[in-house]
C-alpha positions as CSV (number, residue, x, y, z in Angstrom):
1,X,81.4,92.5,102.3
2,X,82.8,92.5,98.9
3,X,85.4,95.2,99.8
4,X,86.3,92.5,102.7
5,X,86.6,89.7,100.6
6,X,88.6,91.6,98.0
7,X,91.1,92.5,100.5
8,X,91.8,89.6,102.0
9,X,92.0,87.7,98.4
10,X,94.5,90.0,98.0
11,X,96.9,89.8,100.9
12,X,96.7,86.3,100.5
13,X,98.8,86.7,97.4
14,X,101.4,89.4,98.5
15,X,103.7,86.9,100.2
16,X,104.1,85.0,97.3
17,X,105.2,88.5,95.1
18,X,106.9,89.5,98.2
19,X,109.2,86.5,98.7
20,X,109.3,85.5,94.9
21,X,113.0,85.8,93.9
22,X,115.2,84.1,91.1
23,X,116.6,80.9,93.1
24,X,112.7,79.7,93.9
25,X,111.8,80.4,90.8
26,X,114.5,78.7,88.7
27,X,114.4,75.6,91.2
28,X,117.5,76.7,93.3
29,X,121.0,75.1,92.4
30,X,124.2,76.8,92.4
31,X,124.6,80.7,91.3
32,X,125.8,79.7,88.1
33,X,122.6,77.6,87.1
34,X,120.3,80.2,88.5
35,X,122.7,82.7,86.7
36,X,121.9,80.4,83.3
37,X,118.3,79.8,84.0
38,X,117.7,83.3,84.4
39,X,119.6,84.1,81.2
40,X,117.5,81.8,79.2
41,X,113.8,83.5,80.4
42,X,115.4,87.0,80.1
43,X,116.2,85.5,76.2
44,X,112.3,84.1,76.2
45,X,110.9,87.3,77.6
46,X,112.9,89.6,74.9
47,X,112.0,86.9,72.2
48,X,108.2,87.1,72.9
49,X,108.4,90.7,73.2
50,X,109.8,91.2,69.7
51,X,107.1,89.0,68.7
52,X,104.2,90.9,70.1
53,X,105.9,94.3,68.9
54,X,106.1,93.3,65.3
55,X,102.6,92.4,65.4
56,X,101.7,95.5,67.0
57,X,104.0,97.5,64.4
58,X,102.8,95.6,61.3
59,X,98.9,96.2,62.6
60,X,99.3,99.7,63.2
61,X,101.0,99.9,60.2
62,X,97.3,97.8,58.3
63,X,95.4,100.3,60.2
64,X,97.4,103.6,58.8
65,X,97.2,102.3,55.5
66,X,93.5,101.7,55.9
67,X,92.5,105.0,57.2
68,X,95.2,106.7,54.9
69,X,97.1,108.3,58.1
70,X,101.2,108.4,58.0
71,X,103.4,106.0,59.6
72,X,105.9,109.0,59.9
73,X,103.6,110.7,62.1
74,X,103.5,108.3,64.6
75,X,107.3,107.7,65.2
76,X,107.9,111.9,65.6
């Protein structure tokens, strides 16, 4: 029953992945605003990204330091 209820939770959602493209989800318009929308979450998405990675560099970086293991090591 769970199996059941698993699958059809989830081909409920594939049509909305499936059909999901950039004029729906920028709100439609011409080419060029859906051209400018998507520009700005492509700038968002590489902005949050840095964000996470420099807290993910400067952690492992801690954690090295702590257990007395080489940054070097890591990036070979």
């Amino acid at each position: 029953m769970r199996i059941l209820v698993g699958t059809l939770s989830l081909l409920s959602c594939v049509p909305g992945i499936v059909f999901a493209d950039p004029a729906s989800e920028c709100g439609g318009g011409s080419r060029v605003q859906i051209e400018a929308c998507v520009a700005d979450t492509l700038q968002r998405v590489d902005a949050t990204v840095d964000i996470y990675l420099g807290f993910v560099m400067s952690s492992a970086k801690e954690l090295d330091e702590v257990t007395a293991r080489s940054f070097q090591s890591h990036q070979e």
